[in-house]
N, C-alpha and C positions, 0 to 999 in steps of 0.2 A: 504494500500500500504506500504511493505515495503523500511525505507527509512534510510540512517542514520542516521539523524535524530530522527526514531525513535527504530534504534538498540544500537546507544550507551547507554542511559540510560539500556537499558537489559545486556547491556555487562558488564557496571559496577557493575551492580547486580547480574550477575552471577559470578565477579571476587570477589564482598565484603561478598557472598553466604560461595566462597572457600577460606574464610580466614584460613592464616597458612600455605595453601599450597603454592609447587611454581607457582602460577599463577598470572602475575600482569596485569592491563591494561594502555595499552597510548590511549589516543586520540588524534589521529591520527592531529589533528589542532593543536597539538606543534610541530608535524613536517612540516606540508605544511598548514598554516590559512587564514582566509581571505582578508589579505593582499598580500598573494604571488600567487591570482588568476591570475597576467602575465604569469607563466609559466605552465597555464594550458589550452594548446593549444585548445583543443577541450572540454573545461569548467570540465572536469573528470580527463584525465590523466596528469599527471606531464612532463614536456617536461626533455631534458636530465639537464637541470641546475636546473631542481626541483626537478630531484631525486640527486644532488650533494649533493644541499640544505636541503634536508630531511636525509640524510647520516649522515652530520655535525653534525645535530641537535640531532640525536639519537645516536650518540655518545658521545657526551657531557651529554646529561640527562643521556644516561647507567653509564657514568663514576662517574656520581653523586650519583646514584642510590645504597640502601642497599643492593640489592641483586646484586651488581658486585664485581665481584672479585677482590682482590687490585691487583694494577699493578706487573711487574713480571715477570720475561723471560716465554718466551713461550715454552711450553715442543715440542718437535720434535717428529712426528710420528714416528713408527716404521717397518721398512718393514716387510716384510713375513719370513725373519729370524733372527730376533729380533734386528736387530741393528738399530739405529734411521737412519735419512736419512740426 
């Protein structure tokens, strides 16, 4: 039976496979763990205050993180006749 249980160990071995490339992996229990099983209304999904809490969280680790961008204005798209918007 697959569970996650027993895909994260594959996931990680598929991520530590493609070292060098861009591929990293989270486990997903630094964003929602078994501590914050209250906001998992039906025991699976996140209610809307666990995916606030899961947002937080993985922006804080991204901003940590080596492969993020340092901070930085953001560049503004460009419409269909080259001027930004």
């Amino acid at each position: 039976m697959l569970t996650l249980s027993t895909v994260r160990p594959i996931l990680e071995q598929v991520v530590a496979d493609r070292a060098g490339e861009p591929v990293h992996y989270l486990d997903g229990r630094r964003l929602l763990g078994p501590g914050d099983v209250h906001h998992l209304h039906d025991r699976l999904h996140p209610d809307a205050a666990g995916y606030v809490l899961m947002g937080e969280r993985f922006v804080a680790l991204a901003r940590e993180a080596a492969w993020s961008p340092p901070p930085g204005p953001v560049a503004q798209p460009e419409t269909s006749t080259g001027t930004s918007l």
